[in-house]
PAGU-43658 format. One record per residue (C-alpha): residue number from 1; residue in three letters; x, y, z. Coordinates in nm, 4 decimals, padded with zeros to 6 digits. Layout:
REM residues N
{NUM, ALA, {X, Y, Z}}
...
//
This chain:
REM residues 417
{1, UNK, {00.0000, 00.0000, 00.0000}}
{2, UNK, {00.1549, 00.3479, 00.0621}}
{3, UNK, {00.4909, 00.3870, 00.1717}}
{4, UNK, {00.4309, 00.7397, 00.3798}}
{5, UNK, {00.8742, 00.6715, 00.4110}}
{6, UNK, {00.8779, 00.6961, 00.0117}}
{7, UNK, {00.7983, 01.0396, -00.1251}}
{8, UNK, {00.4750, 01.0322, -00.3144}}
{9, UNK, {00.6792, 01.0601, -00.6560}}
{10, UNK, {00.8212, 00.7957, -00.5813}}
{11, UNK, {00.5525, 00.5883, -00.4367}}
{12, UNK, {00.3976, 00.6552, -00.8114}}
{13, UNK, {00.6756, 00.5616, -00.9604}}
{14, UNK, {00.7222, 00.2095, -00.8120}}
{15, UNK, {00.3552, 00.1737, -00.8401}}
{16, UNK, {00.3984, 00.2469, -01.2239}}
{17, UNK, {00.6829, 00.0225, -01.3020}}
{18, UNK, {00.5102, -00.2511, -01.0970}}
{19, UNK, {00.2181, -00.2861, -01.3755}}
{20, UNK, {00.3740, -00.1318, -01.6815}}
{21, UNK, {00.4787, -00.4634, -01.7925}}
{22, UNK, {00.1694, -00.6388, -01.7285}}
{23, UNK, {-00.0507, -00.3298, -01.9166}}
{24, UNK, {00.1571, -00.4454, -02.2054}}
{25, UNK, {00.2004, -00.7632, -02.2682}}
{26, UNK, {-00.0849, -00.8719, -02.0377}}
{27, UNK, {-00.3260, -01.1458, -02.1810}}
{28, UNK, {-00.1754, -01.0899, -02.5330}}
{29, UNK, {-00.1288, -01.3732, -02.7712}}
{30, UNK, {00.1016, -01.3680, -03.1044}}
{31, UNK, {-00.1466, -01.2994, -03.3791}}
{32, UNK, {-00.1229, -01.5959, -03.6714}}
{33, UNK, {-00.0144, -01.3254, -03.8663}}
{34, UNK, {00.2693, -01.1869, -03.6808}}
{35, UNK, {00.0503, -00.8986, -03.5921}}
{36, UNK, {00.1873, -00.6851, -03.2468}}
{37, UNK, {-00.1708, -00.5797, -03.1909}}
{38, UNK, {-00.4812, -00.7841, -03.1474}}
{39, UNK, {-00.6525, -00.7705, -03.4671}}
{40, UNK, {-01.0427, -00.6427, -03.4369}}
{41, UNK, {-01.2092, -00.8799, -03.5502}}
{42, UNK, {-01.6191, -00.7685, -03.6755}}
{43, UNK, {-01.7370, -01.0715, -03.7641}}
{44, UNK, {-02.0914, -01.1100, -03.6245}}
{45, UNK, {-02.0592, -01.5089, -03.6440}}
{46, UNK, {-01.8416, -01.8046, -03.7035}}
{47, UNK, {-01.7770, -02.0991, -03.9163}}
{48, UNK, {-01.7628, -02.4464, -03.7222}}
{49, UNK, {-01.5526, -02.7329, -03.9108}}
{50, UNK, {-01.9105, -02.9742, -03.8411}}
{51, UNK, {-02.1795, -03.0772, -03.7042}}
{52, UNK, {-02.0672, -03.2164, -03.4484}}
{53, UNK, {-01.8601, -02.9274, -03.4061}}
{54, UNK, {-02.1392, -02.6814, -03.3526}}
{55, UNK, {-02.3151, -02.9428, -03.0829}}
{56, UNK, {-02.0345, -02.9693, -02.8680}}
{57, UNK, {-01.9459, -02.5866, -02.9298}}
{58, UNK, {-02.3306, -02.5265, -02.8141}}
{59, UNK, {-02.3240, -02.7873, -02.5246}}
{60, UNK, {-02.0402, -02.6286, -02.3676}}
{61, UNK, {-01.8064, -02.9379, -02.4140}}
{62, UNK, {-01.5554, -02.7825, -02.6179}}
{63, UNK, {-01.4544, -02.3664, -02.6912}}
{64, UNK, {-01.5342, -02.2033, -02.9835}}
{65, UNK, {-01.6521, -01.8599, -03.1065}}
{66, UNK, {-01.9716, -01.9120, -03.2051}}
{67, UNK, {-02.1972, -01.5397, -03.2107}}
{68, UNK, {-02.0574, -01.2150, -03.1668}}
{69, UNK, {-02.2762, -01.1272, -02.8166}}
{70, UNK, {-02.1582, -01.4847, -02.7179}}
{71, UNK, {-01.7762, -01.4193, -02.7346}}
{72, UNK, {-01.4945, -01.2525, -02.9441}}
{73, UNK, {-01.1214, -01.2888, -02.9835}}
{74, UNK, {-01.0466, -00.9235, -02.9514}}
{75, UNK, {-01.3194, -00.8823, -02.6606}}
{76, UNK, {-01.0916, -01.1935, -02.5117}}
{77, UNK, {-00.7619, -01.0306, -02.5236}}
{78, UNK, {-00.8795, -00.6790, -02.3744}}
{79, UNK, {-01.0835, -00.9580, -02.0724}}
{80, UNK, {-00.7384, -01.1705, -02.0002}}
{81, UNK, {-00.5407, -00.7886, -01.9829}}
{82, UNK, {-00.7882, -00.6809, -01.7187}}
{83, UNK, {-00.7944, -01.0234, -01.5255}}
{84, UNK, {-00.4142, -01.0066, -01.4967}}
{85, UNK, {-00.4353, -00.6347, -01.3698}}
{86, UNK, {-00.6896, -00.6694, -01.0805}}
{87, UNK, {-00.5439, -01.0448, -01.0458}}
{88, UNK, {-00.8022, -01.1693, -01.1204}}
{89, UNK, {-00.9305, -01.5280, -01.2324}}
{90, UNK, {-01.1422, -01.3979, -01.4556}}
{91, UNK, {-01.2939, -01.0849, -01.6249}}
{92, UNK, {-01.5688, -01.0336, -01.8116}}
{93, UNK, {-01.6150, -00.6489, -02.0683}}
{94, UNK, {-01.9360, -00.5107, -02.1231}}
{95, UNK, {-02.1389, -00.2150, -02.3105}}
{96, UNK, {-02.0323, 00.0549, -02.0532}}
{97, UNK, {-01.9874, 00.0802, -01.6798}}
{98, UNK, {-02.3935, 00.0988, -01.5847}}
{99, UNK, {-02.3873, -00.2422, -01.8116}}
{100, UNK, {-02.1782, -00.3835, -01.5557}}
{101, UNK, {-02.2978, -00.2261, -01.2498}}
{102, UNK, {-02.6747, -00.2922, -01.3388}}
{103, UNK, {-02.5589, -00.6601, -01.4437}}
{104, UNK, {-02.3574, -00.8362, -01.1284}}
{105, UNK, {-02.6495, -00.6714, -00.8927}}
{106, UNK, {-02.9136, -00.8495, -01.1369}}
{107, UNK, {-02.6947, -01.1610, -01.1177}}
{108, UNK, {-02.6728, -01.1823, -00.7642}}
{109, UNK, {-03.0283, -01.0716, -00.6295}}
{110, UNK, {-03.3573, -01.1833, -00.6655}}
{111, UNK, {-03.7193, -01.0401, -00.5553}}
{112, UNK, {-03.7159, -00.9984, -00.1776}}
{113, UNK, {-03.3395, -00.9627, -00.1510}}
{114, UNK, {-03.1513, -00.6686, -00.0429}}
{115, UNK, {-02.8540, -00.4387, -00.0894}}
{116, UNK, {-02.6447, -00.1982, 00.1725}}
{117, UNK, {-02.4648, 00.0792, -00.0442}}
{118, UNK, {-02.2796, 00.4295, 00.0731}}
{119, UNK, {-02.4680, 00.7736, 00.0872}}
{120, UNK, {-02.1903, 00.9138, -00.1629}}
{121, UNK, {-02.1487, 00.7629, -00.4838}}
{122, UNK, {-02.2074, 00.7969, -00.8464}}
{123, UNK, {-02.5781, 00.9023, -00.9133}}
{124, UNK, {-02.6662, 00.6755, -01.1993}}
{125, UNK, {-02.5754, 00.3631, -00.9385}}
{126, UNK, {-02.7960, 00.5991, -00.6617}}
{127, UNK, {-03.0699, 00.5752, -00.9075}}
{128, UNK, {-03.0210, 00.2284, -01.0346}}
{129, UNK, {-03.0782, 00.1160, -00.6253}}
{130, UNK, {-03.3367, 00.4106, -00.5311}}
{131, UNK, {-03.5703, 00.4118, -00.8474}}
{132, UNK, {-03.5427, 00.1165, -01.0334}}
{133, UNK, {-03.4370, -00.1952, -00.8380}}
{134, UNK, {-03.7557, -00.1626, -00.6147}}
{135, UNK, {-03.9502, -00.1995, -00.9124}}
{136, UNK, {-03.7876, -00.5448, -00.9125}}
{137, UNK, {-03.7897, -00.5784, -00.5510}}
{138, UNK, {-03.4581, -00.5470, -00.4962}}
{139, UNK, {-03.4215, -00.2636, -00.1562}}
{140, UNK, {-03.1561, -00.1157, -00.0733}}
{141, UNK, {-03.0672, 00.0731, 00.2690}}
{142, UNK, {-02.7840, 00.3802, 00.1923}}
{143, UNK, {-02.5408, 00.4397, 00.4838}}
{144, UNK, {-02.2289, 00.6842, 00.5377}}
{145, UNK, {-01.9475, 00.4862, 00.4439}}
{146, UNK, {-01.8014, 00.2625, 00.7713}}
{147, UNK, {-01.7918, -00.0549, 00.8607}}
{148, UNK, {-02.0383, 00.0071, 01.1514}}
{149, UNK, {-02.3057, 00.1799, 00.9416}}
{150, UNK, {-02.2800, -00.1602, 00.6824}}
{151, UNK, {-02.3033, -00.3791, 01.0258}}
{152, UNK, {-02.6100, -00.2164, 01.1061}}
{153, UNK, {-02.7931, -00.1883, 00.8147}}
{154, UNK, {-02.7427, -00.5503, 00.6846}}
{155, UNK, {-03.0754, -00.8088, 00.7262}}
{156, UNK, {-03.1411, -01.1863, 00.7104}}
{157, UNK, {-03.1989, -01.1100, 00.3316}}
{158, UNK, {-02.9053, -00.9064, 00.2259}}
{159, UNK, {-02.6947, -01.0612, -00.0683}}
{160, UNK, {-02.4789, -00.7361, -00.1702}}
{161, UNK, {-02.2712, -00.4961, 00.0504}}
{162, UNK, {-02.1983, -00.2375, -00.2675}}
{163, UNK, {-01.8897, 00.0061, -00.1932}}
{164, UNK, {-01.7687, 00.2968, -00.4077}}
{165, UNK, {-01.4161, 00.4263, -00.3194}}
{166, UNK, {-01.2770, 00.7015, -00.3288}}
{167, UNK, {-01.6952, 00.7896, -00.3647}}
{168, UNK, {-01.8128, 01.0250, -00.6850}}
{169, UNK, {-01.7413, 01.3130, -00.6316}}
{170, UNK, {-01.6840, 01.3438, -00.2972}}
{171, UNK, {-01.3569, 01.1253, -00.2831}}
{172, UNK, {-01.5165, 00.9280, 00.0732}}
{173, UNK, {-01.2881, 00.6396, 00.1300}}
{174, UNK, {-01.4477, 00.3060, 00.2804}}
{175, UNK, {-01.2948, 00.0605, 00.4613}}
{176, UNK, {-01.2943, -00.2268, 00.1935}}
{177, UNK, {-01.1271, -00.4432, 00.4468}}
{178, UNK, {-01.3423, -00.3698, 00.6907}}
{179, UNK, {-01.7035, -00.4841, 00.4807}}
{180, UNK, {-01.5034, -00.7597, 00.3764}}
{181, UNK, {-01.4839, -00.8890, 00.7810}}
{182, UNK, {-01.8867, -00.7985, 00.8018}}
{183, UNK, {-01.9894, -01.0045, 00.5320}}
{184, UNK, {-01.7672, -01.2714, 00.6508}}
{185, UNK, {-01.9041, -01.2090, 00.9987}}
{186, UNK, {-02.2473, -01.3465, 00.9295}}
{187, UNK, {-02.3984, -01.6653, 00.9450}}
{188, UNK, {-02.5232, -01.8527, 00.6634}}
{189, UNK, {-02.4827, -01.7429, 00.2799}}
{190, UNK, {-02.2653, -01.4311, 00.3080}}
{191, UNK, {-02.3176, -01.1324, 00.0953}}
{192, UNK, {-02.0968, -01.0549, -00.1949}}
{193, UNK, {-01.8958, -00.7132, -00.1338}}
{194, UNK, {-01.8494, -00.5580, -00.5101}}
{195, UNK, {-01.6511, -00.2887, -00.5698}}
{196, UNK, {-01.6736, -00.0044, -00.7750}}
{197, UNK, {-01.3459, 00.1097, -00.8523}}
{198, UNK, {-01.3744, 00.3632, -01.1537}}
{199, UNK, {-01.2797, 00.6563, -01.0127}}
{200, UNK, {-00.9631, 00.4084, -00.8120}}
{201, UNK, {-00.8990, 00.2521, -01.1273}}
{202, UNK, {-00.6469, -00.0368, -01.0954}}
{203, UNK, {-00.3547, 00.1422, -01.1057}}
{204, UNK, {-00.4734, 00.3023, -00.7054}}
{205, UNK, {-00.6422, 00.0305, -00.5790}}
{206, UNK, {-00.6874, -00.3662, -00.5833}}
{207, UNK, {-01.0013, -00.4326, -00.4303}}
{208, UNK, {-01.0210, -00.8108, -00.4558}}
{209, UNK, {-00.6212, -00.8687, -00.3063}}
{210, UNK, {-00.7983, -00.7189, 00.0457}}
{211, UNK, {-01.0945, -01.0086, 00.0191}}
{212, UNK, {-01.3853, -00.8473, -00.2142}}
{213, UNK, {-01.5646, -01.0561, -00.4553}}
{214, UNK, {-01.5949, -00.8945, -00.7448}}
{215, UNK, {-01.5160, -00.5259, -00.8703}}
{216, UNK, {-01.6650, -00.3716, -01.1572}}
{217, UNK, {-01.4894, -00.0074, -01.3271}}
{218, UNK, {-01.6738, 00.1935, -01.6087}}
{219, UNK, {-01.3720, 00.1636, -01.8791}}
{220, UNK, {-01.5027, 00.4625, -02.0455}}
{221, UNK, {-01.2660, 00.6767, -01.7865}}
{222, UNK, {-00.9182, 00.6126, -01.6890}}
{223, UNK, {-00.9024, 00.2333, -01.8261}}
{224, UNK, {-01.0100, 00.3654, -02.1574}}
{225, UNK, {-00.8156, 00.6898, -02.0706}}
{226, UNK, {-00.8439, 00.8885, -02.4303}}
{227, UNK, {-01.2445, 00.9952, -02.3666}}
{228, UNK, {-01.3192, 00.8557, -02.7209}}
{229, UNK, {-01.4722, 00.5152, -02.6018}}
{230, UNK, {-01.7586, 00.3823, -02.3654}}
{231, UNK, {-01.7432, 00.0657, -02.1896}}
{232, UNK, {-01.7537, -00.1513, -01.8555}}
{233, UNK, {-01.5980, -00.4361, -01.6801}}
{234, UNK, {-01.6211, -00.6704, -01.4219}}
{235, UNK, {-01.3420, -00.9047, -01.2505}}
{236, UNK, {-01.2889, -01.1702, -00.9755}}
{237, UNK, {-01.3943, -01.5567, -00.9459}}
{238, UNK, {-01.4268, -01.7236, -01.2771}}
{239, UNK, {-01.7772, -01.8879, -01.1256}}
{240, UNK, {-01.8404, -01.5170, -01.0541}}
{241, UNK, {-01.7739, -01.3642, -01.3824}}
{242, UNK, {-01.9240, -01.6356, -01.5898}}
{243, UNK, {-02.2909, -01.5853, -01.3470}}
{244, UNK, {-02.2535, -01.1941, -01.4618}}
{245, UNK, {-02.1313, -01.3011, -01.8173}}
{246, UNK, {-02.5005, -01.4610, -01.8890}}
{247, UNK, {-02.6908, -01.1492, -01.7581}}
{248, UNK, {-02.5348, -00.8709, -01.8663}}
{249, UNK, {-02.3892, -00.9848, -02.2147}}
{250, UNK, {-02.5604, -01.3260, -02.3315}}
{251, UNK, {-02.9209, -01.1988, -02.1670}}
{252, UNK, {-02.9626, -00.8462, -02.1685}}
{253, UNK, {-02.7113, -00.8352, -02.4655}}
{254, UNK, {-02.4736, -00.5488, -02.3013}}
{255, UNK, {-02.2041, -00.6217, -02.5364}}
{256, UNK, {-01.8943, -00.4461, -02.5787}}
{257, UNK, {-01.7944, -00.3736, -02.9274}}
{258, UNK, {-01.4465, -00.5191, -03.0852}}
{259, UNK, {-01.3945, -00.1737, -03.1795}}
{260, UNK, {-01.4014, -00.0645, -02.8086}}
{261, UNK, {-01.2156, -00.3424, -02.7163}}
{262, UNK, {-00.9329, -00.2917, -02.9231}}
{263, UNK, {-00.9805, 00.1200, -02.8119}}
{264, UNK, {-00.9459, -00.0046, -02.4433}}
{265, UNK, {-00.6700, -00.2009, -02.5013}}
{266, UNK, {-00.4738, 00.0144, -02.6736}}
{267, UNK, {-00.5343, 00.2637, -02.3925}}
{268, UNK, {-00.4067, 00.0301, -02.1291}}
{269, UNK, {-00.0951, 00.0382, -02.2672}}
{270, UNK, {00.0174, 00.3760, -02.1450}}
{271, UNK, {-00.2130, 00.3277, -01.8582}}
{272, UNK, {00.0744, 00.3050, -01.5890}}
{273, UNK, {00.2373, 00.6203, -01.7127}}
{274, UNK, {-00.1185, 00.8123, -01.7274}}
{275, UNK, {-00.1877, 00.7406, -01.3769}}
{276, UNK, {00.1664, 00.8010, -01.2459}}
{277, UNK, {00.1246, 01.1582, -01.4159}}
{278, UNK, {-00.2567, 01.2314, -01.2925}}
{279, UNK, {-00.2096, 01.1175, -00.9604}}
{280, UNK, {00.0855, 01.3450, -00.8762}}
{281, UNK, {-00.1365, 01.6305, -01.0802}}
{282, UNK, {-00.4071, 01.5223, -00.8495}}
{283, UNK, {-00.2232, 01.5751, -00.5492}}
{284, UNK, {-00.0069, 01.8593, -00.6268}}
{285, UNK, {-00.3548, 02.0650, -00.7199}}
{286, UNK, {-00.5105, 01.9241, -00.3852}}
{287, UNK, {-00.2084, 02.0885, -00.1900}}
{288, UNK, {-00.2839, 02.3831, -00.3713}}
{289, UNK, {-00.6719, 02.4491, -00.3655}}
{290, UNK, {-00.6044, 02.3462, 00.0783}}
{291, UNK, {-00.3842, 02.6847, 00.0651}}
{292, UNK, {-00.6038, 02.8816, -00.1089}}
{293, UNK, {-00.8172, 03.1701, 00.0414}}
{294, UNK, {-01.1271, 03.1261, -00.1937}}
{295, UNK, {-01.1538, 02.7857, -00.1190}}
{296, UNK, {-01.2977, 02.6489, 00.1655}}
{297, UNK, {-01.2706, 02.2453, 00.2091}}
{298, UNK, {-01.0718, 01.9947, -00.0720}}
{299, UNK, {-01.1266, 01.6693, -00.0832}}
{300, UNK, {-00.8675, 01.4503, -00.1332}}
{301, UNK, {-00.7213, 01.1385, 00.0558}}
{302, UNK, {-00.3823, 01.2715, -00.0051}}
{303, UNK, {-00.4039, 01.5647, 00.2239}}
{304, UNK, {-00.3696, 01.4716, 00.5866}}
{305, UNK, {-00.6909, 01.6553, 00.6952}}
{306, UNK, {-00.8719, 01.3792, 00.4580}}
{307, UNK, {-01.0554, 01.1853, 00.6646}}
{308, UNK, {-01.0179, 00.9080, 00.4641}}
{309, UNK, {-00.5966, 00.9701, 00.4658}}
{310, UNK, {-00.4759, 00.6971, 00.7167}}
{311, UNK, {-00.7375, 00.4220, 00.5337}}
{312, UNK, {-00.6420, 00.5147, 00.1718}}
{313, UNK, {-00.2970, 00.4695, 00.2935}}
{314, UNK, {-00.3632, 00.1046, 00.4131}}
{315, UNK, {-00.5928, 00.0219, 00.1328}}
{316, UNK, {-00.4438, 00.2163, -00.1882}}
{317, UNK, {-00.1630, 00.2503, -00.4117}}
{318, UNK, {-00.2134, 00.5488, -00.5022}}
{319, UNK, {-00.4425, 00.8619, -00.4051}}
{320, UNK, {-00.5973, 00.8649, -00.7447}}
{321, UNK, {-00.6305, 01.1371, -00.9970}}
{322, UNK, {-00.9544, 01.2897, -00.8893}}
{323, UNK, {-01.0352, 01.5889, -00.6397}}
{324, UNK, {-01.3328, 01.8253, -00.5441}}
{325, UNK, {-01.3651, 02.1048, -00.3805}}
{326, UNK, {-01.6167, 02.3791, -00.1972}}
{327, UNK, {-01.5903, 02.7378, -00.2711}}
{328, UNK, {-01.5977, 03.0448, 00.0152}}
{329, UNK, {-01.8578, 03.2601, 00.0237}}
{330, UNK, {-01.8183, 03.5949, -00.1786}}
{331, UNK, {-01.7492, 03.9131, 00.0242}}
{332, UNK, {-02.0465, 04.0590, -00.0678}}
{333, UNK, {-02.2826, 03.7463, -00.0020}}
{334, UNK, {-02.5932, 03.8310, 00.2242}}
{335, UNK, {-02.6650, 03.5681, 00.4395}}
{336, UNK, {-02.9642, 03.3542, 00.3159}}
{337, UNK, {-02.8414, 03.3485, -00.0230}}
{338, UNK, {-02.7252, 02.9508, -00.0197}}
{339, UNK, {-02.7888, 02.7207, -00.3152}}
{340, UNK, {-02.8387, 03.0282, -00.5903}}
{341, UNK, {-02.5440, 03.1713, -00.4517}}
{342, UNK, {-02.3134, 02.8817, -00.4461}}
{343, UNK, {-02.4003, 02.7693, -00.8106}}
{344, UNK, {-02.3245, 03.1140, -00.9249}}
{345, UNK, {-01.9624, 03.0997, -00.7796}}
{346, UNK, {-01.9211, 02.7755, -00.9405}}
{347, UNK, {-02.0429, 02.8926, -01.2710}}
{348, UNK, {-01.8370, 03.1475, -01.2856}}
{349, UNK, {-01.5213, 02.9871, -01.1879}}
{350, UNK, {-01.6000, 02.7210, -01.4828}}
{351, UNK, {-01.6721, 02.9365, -01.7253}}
{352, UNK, {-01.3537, 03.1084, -01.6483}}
{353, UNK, {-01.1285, 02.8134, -01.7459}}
{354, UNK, {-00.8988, 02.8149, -01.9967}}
{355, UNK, {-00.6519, 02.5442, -01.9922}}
{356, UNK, {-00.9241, 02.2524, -01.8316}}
{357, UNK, {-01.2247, 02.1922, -01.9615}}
{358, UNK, {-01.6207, 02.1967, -01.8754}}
{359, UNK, {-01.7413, 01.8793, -01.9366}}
{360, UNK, {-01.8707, 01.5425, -01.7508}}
{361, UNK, {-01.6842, 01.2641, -01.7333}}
{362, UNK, {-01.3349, 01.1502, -01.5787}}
{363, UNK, {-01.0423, 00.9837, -01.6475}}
{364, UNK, {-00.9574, 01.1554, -01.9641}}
{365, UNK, {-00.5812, 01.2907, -02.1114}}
{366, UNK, {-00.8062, 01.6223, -02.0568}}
{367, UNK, {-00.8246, 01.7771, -01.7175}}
{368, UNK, {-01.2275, 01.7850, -01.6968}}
{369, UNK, {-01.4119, 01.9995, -01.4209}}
{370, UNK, {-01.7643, 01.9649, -01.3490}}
{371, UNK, {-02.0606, 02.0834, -01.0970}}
{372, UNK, {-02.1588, 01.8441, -00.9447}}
{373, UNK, {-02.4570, 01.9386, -00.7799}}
{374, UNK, {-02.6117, 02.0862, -01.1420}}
{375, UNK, {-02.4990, 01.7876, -01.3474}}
{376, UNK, {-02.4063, 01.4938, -01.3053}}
{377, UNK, {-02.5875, 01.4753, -00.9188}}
{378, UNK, {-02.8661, 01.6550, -01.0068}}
{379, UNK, {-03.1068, 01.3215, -01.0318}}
{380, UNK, {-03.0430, 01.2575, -00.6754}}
{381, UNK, {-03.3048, 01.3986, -00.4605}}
{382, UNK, {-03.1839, 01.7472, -00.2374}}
{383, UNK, {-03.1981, 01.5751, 00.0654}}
{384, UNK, {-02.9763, 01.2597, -00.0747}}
{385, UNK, {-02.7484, 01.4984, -00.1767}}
{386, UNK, {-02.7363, 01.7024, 00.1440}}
{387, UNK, {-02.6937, 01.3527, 00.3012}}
{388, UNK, {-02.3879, 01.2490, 00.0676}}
{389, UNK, {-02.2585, 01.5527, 00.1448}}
{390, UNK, {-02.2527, 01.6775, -00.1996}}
{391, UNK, {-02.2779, 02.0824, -00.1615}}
{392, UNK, {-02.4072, 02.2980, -00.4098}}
{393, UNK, {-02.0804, 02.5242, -00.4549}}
{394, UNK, {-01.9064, 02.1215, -00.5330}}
{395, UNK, {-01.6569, 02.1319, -00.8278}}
{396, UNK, {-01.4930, 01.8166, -00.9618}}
{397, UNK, {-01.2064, 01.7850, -01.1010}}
{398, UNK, {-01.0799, 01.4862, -01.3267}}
{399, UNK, {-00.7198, 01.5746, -01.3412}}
{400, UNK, {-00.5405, 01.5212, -01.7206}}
{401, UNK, {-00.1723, 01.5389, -01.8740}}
{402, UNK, {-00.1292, 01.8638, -01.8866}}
{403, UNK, {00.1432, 02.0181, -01.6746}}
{404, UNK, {00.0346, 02.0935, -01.3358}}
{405, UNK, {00.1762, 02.4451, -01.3224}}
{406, UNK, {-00.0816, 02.5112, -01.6208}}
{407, UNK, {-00.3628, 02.3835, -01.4321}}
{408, UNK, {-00.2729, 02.5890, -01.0895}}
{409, UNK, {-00.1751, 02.8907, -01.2968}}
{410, UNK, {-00.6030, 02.8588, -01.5248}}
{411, UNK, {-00.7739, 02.7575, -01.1701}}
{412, UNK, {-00.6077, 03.0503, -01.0129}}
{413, UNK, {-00.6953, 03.2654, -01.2824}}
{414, UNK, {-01.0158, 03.1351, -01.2845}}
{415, UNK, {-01.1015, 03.1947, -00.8947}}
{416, UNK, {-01.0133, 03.5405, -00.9024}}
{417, UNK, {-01.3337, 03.5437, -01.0854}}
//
């Protein structure tokens, strides 16, 4: 985990060359053809040499490709690349990261079961849980992030303790570790703890070395890494994977795309170096924004008034390449002004940027900033917000390549608006 004896450079840098090799050459096979890369393969199906072929192909007896939702040789290579970074047994790619989410909670629960997730975490998941599960009757109790929260909340019928961490977009870290020992704790079938580990990514954190079952990662962001390609994944047990496999892809046909698979891949490649470079972004920024006077909280585990700092330093690599922060109050702000007010400052300071950009999303070569709150929160109901502690003068920030003195030297700029 992290060295606090190493300096952070070169806690990155260890981290870095420890997977660089394995991002790679991981899960790649020489091509017939001599080919470095995987070639993408389109076809939609494929030939079998008989009859007897095709049965044993269809009764499981014997591997083959046989339909393009079922399985591909490019989709393959990108799955055995991700296996051997989470090391994993198994990994399965799908359509995007909500195909993967929605998929290994469908997998695992039935009608009466139910679910234990944090307070903070990506909305679309929030929604997924709050609005749309029920209609399956799958319930799910939301908690702050602790072990003792989880412990309290769980019932007779819960199959899935769900953790997000660091949490969108307030960067809450939860003691992986920690559920892990809960759902162990209880009698009878123990829940599955899944991970979601986007905003992490594998290059921060390893969820399933410290005991989880499974942990899923929208690709689209820093897997992917080049913002020009949407997809999901999900890794751990093979007997795991394969029960996900048949409900997300074979039965609700969330199928990721050879195209996207080859994208992916060729984005891992670099991956180690593009973390190594947004992390220390991430944290030199965080330092920054703490100092300044127009800001008034930052939230990331790298800064030592994180209250997540001593538990990302047992459980992560890294402190990952994504911050937010709250803005002060103007000088001239009457009291009572609240929400209006705070969007305002945050809308101003956005549209002041010049060197990162206004957009959703994370994970890019871009440095992205977003509010929160407006955006990509605003399904969540006020008061789930106000419970996740996600304040309406929130920005995000999804920290790029670019050199960090640019960034400090546009967000200053841009908070002097």
């Amino acid at each position: 985990m992290i060295d606090t004896a190493l300096s952070y450079g070169e806690q990155l840098r260890r981290r870095a060359d420890a997977i660089a090799t394995t991002c790679i050459h991981g899960g790649e096979m020489p091509d017939a053809d001599g080919a470095l890369d995987p070639p993408i393969v389109l076809s939609s199906a494929f030939a079998f040499a008989s009859a007897e072929h095709a049965a044993r192909a269809f009764r499981g007896e014997e591997d083959a490709y046989i339909y393009g939702r079922w399985g591909n040789p490019t989709v393959d290579a990108l799955e055995a690349k991700l296996a051997a970074l989470e090391g994993a047994e198994a990994a399965c790619a799908t359509a995007s990261g909500m195909a993967a989410i929605a998929g290994v909670l469908l997998a695992s629960c039935q009608a009466g079961d139910h679910v234990v997730a944090p307070r903070s975490m990506y909305a679309e998941s929030a929604r997924l849980l709050r609005e749309r599960l029920p209609k399956l009757g799958i319930t799910t109790t939301f908690v702050e992030g602790t072990r003792d929260a989880y412990a309290a909340a769980v019932t007779e019928r819960t199959r899935i303790l769900y953790v997000e961490t660091p949490s969108n977009p307030t960067l809450g870290v939860v003691d992986i570790r920690g559920i892990v020992e809960v759902a162990r704790s209880l009698p009878g079938a123990r829940p599955l703890v899944i991970v979601d580990g986007t905003f992490a990514t594998p290059f921060a954190q390893t969820p399933l070395a410290i005991g989880a079952d499974l942990v899923v990662h929208s690709m689209t962001k820093g897997i992917g890494g080049h913002g020009d390609v949407i997809g999901g994944a999900v890794a751990g047990s093979r007997v795991l994977v394969d029960a996900a496999r048949e409900v997300i892809v074979k039965g609700f046909g969330g199928v990721l795309s050879p195209l996207s698979a080859w994208l992916v891949a060729r984005g891992l490649r670099t991956f180690a170096l593009r973390q190594e470079r947004a992390c220390a972004t991430a944290a030199t920024l965080a330092a920054h924004l703490a100092a300044h006077p127009r800001v008034a909280v930052v939230h990331h585990p790298s800064l030592p008034t994180h209250p997540g700092h001593a538990l990302a330093n047992e459980q992560m690599h890294a402190y990952g390449a994504l911050l937010s922060f709250e803005l002060r109050g103007g000088d001239g702000e009457r009291e009572g002004d609240g929400a209006t007010a705070a969007v305002d400052r945050g809308r101003k300071v956005l549209e002041a940027l010049r060197v990162a950009t206004h957009a959703v999303s994370l994970g890019d070569v871009r440095t992205l900033v977003v509010h929160p709150a407006s955006t990509t929160h605003s399904t969540m109901p006020p008061e789930a917000r106000r419970l996740a502690k996600i304040t309406d003068g929130l920005l995000r920030v999804s920290c790029g390549l670019e050199a960090a003195s640019d960034l400090v030297a546009d967000l200053d700029q841009a908070l002097r608006q």
